[in-house]
N, C-alpha and C positions, 0 to 999 in steps of 0.2 A: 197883172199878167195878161197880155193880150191875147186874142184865141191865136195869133202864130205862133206864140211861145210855146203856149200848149199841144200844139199840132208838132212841134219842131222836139218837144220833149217827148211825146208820144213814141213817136218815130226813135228817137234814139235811145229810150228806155223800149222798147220793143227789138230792135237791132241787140240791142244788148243782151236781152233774155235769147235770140237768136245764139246768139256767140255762146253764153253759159250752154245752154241746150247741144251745142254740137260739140263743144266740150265735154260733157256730162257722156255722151255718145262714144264720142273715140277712148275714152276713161273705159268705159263699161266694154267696149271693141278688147281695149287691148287686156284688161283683165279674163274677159273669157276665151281671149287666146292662150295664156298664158296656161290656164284651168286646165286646158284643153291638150296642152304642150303634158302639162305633170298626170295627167291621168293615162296619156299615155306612155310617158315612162313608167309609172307605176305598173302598167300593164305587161309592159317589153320585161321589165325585172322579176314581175310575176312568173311570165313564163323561163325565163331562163332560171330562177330558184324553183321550180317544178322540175324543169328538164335535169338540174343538177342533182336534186332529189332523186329521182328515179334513175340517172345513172349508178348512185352509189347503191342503191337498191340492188342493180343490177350486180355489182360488183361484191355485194354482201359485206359492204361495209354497217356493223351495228346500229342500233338504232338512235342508240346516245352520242355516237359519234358521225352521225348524219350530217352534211352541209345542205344549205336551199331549204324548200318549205314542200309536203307532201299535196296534192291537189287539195287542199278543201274548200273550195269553193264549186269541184267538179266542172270547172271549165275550160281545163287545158285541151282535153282531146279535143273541141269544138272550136275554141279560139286562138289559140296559140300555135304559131306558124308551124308544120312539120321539119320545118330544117334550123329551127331553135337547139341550138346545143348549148351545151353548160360551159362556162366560160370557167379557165381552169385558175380555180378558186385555191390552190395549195396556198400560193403567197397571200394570200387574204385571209384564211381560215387559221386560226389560232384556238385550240383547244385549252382550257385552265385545268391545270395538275395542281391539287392540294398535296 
């Protein structure tokens, strides 16, 4: 092997690890957009099974037959938009009678 062979494989095993490398890059780009997309839905949904929780609180619907989630994380009054309302959950909430 001559030293231009090795010079010309350098170069194009090096290019190469270039191309894996920004590969590897937009892989790891587009997963923590994705993280970043579901955390906050996770949060949008939070708030709005809080807001729904507390309407029916409001309304004195029982405890067992509650929709949504009560604050326990205590972080709705701080995080959670004030014009979050509960999305009207009748056609989705299904209660089981034995």
């Amino acid at each position: 092997m001559t030293r231009t062979d090795r010079n010309t494989g350098g170069i194009v095993g090096g290019f190469a690890a270039l191309v894996m490398a920004a590969a590897g890059m937009l892989a790891m780009a587009a997963v923590t957009r994705i993280d970043t997309q579901v955390a906050s839905e996770a949060h949008r949904q939070y708030c709005q099974d809080v807001a729904l929780w507390r309407s029916e609180v409001e309304r004195g619907v029982p405890l067992n037959r509650r929709a949504g989630q009560p604050d326990y994380r205590q972080i709705a009054d701080e995080q959670c938009p004030a014009r979050v309302q509960p999305m009207d959950h009748t056609a989705q909430r299904q209660l089981v009678q034995f």
